[in-house]
PDB file as gemmi writes it, atoms N, CA and C in Angstrom:
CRYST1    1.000    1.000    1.000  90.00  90.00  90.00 P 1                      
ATOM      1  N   UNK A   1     -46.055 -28.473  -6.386  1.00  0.00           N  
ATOM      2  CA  UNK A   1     -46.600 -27.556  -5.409  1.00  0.00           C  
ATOM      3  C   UNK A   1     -46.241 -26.131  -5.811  1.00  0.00           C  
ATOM      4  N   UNK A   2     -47.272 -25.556  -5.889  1.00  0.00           N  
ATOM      5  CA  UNK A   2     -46.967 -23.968  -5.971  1.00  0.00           C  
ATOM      6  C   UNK A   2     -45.747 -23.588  -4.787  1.00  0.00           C  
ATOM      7  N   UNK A   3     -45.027 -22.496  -5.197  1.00  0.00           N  
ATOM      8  CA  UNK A   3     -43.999 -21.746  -4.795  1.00  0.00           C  
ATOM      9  C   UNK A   3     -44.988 -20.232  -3.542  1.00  0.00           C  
ATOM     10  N   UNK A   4     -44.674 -20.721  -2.700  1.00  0.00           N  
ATOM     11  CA  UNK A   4     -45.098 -20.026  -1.098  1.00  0.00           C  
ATOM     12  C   UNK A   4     -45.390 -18.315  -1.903  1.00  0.00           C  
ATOM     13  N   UNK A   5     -46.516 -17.960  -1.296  1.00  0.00           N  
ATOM     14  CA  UNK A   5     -46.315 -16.514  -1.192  1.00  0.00           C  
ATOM     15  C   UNK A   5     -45.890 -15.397   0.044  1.00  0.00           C  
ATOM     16  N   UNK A   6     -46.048 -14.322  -0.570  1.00  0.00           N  
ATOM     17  CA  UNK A   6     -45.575 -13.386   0.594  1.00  0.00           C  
ATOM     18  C   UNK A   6     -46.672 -12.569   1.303  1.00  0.00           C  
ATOM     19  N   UNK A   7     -47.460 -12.859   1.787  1.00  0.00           N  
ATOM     20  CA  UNK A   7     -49.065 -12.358   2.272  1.00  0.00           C  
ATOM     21  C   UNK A   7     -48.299 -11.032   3.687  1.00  0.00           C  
ATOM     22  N   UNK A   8     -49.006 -10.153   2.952  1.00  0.00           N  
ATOM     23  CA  UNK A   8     -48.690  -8.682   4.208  1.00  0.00           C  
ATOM     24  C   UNK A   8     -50.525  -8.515   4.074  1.00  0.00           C  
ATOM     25  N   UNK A   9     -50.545  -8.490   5.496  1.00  0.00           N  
ATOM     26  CA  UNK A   9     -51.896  -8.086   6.570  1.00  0.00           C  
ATOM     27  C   UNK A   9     -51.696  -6.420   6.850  1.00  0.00           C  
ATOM     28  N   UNK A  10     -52.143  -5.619   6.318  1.00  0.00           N  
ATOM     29  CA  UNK A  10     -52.376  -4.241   6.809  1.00  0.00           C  
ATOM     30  C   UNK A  10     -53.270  -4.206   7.582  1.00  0.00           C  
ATOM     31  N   UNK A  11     -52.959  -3.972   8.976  1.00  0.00           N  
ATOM     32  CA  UNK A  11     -53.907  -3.409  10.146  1.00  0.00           C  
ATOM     33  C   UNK A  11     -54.414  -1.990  10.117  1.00  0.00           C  
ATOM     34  N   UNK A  12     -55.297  -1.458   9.479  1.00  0.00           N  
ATOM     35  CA  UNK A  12     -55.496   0.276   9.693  1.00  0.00           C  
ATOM     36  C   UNK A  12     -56.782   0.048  11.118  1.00  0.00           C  
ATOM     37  N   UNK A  13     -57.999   0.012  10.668  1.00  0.00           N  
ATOM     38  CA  UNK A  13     -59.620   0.447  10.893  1.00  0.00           C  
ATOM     39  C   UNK A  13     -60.111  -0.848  12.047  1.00  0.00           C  
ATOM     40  N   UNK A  14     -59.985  -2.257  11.879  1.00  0.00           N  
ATOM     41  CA  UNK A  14     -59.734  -3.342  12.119  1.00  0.00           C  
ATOM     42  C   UNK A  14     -59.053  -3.965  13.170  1.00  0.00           C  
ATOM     43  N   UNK A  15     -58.008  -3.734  13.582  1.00  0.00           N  
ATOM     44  CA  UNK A  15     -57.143  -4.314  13.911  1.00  0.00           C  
ATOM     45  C   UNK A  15     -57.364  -5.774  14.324  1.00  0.00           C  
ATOM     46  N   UNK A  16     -57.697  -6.029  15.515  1.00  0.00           N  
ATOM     47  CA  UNK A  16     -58.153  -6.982  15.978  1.00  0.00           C  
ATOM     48  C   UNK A  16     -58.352  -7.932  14.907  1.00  0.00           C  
ATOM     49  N   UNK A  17     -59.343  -7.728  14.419  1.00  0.00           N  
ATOM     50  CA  UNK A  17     -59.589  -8.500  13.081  1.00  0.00           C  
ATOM     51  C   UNK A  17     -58.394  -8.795  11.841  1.00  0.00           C  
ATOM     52  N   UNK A  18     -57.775  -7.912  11.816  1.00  0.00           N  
ATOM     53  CA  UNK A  18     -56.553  -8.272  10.799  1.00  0.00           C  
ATOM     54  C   UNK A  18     -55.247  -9.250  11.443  1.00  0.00           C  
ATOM     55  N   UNK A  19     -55.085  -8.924  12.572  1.00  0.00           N  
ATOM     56  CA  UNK A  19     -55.032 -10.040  13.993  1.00  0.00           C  
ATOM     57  C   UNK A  19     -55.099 -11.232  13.762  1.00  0.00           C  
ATOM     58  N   UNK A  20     -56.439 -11.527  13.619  1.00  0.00           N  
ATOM     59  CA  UNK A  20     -57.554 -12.491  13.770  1.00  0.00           C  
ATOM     60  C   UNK A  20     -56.938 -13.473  12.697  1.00  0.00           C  
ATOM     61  N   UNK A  21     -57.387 -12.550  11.305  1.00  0.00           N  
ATOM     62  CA  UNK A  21     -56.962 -13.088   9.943  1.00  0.00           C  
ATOM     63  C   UNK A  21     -55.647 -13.504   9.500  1.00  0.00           C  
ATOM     64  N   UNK A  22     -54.883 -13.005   9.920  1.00  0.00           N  
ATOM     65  CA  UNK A  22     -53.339 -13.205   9.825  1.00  0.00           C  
ATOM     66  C   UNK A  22     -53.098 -14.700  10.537  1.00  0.00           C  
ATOM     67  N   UNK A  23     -53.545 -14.883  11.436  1.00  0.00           N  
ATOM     68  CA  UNK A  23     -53.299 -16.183  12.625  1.00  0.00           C  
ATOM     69  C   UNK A  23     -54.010 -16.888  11.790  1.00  0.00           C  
ATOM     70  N   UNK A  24     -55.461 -17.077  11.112  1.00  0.00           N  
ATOM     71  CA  UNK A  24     -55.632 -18.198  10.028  1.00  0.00           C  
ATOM     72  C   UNK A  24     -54.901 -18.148   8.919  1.00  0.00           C  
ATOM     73  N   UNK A  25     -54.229 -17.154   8.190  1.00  0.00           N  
ATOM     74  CA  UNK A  25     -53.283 -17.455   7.640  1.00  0.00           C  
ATOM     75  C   UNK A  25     -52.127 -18.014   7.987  1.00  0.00           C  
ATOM     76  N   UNK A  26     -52.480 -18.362   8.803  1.00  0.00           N  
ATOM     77  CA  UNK A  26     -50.607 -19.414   9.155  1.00  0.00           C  
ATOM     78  C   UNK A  26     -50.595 -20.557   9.127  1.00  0.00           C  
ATOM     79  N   UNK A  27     -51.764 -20.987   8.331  1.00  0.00           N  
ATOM     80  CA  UNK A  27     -52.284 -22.574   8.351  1.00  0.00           C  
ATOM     81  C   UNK A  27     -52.053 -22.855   6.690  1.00  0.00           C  
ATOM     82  N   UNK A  28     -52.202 -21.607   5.916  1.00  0.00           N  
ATOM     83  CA  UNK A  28     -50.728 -22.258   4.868  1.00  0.00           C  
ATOM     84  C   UNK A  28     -49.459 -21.597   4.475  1.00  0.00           C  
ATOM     85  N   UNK A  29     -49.198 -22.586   3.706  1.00  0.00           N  
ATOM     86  CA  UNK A  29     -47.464 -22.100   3.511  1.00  0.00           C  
ATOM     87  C   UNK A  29     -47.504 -21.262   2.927  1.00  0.00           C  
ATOM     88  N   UNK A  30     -47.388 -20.242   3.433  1.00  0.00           N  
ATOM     89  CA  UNK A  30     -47.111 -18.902   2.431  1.00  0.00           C  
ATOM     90  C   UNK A  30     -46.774 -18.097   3.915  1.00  0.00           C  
ATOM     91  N   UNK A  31     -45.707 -16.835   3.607  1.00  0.00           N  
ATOM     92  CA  UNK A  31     -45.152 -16.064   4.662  1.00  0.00           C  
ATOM     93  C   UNK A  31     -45.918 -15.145   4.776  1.00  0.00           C  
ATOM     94  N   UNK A  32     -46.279 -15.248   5.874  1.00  0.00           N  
ATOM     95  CA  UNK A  32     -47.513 -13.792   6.515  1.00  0.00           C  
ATOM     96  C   UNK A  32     -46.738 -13.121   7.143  1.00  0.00           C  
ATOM     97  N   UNK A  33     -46.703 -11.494   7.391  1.00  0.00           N  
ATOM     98  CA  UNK A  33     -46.323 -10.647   7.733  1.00  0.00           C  
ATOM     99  C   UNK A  33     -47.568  -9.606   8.142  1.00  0.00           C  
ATOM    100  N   UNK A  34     -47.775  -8.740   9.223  1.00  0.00           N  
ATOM    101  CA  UNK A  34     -48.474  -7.768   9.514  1.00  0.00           C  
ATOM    102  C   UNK A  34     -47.834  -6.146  10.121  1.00  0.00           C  
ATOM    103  N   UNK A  35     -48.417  -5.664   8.934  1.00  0.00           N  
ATOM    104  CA  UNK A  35     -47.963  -3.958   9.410  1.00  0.00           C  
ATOM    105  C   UNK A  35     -49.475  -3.696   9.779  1.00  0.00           C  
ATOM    106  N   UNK A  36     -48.617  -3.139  10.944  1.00  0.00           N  
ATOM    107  CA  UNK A  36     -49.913  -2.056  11.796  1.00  0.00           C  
ATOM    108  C   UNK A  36     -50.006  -0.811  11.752  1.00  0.00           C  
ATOM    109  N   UNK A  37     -51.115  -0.267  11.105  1.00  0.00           N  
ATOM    110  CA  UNK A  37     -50.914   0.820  10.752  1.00  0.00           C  
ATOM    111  C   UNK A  37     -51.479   1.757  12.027  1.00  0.00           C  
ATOM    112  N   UNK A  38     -50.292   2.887  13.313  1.00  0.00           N  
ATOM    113  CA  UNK A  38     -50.370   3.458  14.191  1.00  0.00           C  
ATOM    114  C   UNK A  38     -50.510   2.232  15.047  1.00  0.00           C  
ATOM    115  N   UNK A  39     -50.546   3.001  16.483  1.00  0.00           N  
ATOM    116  CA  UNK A  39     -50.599   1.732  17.444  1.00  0.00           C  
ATOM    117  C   UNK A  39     -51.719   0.352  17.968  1.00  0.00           C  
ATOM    118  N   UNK A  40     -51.760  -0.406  18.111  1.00  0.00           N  
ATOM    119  CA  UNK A  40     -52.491  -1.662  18.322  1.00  0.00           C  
ATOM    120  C   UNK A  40     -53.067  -1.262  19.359  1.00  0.00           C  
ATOM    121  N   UNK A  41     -54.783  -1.410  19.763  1.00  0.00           N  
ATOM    122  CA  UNK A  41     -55.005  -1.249  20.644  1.00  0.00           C  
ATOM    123  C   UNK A  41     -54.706  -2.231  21.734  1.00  0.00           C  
ATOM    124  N   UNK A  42     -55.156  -1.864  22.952  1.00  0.00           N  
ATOM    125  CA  UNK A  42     -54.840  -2.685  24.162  1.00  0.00           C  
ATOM    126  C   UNK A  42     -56.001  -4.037  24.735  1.00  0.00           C  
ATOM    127  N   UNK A  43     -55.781  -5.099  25.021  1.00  0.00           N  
ATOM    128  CA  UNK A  43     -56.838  -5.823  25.949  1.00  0.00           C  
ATOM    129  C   UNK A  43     -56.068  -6.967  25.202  1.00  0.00           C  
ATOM    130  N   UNK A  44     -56.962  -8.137  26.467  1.00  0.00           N  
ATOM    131  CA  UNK A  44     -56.444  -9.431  25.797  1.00  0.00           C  
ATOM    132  C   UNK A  44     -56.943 -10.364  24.723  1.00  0.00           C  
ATOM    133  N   UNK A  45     -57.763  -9.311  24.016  1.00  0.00           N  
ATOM    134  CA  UNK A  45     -58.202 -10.187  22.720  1.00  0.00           C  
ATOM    135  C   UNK A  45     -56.576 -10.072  21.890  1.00  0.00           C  
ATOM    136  N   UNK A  46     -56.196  -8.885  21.941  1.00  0.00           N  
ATOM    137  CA  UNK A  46     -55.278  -7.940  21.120  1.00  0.00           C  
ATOM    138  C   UNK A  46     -54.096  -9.240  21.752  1.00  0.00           C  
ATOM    139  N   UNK A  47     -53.762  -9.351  22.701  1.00  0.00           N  
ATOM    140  CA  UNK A  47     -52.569  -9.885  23.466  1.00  0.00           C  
ATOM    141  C   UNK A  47     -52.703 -11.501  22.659  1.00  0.00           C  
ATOM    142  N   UNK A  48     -53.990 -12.132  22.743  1.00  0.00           N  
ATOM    143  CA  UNK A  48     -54.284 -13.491  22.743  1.00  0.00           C  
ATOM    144  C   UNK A  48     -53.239 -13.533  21.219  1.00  0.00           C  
ATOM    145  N   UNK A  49     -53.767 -12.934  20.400  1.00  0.00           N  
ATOM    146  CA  UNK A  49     -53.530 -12.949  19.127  1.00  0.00           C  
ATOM    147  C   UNK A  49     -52.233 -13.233  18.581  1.00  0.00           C  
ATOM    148  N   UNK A  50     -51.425 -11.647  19.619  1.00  0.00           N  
ATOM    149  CA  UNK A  50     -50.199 -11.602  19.352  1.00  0.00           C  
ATOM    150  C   UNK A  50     -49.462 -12.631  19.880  1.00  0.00           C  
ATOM    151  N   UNK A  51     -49.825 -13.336  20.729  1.00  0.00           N  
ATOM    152  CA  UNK A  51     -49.198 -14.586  21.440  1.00  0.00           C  
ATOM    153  C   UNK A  51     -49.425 -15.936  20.236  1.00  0.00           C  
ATOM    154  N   UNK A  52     -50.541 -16.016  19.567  1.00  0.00           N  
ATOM    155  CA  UNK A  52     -50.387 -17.070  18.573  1.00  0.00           C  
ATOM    156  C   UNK A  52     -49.646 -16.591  17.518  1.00  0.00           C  
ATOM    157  N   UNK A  53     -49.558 -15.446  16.865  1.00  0.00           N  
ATOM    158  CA  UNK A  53     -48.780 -14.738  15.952  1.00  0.00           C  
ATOM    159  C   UNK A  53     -47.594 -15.271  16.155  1.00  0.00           C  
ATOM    160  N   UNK A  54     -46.572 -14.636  17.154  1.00  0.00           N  
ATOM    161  CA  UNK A  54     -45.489 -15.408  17.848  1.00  0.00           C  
ATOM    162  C   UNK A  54     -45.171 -16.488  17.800  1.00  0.00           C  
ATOM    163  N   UNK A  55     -45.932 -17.270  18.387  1.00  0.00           N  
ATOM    164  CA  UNK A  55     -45.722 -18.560  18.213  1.00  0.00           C  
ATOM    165  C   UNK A  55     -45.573 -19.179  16.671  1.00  0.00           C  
ATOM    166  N   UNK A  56     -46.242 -18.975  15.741  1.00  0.00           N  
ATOM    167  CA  UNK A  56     -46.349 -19.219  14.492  1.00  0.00           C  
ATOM    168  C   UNK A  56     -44.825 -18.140  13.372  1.00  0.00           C  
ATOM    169  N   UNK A  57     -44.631 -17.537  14.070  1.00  0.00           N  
ATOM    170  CA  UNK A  57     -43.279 -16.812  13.923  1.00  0.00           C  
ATOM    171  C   UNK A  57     -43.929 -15.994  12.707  1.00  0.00           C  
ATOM    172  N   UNK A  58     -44.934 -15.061  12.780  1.00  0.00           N  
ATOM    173  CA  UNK A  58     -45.596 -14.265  12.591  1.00  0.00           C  
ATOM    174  C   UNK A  58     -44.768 -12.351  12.433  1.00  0.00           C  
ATOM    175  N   UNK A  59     -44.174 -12.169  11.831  1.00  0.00           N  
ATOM    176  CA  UNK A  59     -43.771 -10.530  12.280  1.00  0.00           C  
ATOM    177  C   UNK A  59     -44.863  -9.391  12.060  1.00  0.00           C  
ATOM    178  N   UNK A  60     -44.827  -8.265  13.240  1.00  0.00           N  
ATOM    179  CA  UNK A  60     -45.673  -7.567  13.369  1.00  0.00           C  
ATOM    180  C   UNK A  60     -44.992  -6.849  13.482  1.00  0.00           C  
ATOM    181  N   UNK A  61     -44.493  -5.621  12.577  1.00  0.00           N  
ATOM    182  CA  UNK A  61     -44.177  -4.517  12.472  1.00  0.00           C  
ATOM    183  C   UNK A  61     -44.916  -3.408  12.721  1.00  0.00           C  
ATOM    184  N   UNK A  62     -44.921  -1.848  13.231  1.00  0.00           N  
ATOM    185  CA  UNK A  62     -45.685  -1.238  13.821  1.00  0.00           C  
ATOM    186  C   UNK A  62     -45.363   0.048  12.806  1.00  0.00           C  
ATOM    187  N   UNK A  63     -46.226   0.237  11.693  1.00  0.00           N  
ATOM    188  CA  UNK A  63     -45.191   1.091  10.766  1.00  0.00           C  
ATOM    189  C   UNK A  63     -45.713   2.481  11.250  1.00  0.00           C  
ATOM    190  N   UNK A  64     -46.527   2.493  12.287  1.00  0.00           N  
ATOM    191  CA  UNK A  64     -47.294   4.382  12.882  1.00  0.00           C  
ATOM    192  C   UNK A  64     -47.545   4.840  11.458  1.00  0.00           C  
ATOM    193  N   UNK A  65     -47.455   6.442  10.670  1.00  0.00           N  
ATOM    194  CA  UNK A  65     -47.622   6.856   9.992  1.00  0.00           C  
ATOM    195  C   UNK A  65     -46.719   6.933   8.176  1.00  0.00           C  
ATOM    196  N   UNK A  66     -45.673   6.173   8.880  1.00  0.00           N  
ATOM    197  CA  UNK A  66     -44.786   6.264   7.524  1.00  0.00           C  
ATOM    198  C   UNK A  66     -45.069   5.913   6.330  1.00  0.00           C  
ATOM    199  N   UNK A  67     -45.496   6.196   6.050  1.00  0.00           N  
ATOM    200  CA  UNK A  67     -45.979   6.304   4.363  1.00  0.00           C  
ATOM    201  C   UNK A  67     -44.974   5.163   3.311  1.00  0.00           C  
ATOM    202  N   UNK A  68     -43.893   5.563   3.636  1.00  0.00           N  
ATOM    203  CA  UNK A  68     -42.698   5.274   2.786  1.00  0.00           C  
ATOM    204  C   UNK A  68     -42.532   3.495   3.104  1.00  0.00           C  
ATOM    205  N   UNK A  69     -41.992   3.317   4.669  1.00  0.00           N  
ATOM    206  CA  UNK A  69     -42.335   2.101   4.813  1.00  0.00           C  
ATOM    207  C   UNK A  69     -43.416   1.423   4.518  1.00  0.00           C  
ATOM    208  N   UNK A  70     -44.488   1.853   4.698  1.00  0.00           N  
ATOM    209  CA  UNK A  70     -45.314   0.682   4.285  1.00  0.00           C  
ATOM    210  C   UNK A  70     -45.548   0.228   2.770  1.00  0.00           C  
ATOM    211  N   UNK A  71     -45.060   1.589   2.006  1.00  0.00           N  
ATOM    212  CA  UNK A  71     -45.004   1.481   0.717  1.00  0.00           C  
ATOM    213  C   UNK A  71     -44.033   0.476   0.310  1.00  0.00           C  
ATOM    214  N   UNK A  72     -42.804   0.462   0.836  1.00  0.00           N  
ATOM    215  CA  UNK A  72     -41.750  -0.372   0.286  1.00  0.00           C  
ATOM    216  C   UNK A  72     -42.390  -2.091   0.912  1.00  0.00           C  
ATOM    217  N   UNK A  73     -43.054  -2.083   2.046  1.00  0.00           N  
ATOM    218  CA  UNK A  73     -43.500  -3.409   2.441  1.00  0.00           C  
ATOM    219  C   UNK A  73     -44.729  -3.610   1.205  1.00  0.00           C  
ATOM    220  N   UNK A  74     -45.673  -3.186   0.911  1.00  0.00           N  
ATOM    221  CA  UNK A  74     -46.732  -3.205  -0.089  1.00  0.00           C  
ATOM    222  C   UNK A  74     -45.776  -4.129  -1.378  1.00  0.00           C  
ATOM    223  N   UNK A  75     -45.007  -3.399  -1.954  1.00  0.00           N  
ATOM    224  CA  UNK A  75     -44.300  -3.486  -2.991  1.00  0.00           C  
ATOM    225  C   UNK A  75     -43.610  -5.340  -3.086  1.00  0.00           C  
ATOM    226  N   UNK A  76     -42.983  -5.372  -1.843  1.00  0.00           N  
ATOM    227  CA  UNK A  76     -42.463  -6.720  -1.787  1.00  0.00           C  
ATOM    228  C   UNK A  76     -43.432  -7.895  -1.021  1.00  0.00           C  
ATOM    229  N   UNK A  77     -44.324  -7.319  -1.492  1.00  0.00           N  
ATOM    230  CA  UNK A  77     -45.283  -8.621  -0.992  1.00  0.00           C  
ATOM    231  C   UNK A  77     -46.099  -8.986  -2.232  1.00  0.00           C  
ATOM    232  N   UNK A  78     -46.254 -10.767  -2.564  1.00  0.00           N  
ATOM    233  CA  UNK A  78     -47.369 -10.592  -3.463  1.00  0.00           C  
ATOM    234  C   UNK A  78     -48.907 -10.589  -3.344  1.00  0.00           C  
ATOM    235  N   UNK A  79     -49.064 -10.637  -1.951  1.00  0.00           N  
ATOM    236  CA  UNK A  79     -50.303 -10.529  -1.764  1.00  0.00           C  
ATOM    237  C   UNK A  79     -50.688  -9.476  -0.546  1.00  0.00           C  
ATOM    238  N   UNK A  80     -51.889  -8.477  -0.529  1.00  0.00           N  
ATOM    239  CA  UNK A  80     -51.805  -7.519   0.660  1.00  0.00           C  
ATOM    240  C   UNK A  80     -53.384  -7.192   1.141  1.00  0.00           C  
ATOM    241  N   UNK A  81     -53.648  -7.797   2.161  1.00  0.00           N  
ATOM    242  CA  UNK A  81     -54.819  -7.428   2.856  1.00  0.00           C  
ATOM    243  C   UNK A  81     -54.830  -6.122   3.455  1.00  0.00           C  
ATOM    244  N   UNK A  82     -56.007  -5.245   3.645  1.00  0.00           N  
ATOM    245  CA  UNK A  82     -55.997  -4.073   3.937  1.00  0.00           C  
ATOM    246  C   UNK A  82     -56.985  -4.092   4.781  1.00  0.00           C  
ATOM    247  N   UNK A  83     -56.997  -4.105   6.463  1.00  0.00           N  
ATOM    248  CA  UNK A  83     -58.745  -4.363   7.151  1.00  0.00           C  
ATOM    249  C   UNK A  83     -58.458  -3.162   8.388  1.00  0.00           C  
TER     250      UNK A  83                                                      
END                                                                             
């Protein structure tokens, strides 16, 4: 068996949708992580999500504008969606 990857979900334009995508990524073994880039909007599509995220032990970091963090998260991931 291949050796798990490290999948980071960048939320910019999207969100919802990177959301969306991240939660089917948890159906394989590989560690998903999501930076949000500035704040998540509000409603319960947004909520539904984060509640399966959670559950799936999902981290959602909220990196707002920092440049630097998300750079160092980019770096240690081997795989990085951008939506």
């Amino acid at each position: 068996m291949a050796e798990a990857k490290r999948i980071l979900m960048v939320a910019i334009d999207k969100q919802v949708e990177a959301l969306r995508m991240a939660s089917g990524l948890t159906l394989l073994d590989d560690q998903v992580a999501i930076a949000a880039w500035g704040a998540l909007p509000e409603g319960p599509e947004v909520v539904e999500q984060l509640e399966a995220l959670d559950f799936a032990d999902v981290p959602v970091e909220r990196v707002g504008q920092d440049v630097e963090a998300l750079a160092n998260r980019i770096i240690n991931s081997d795989v990085v969606f951008f939506v």
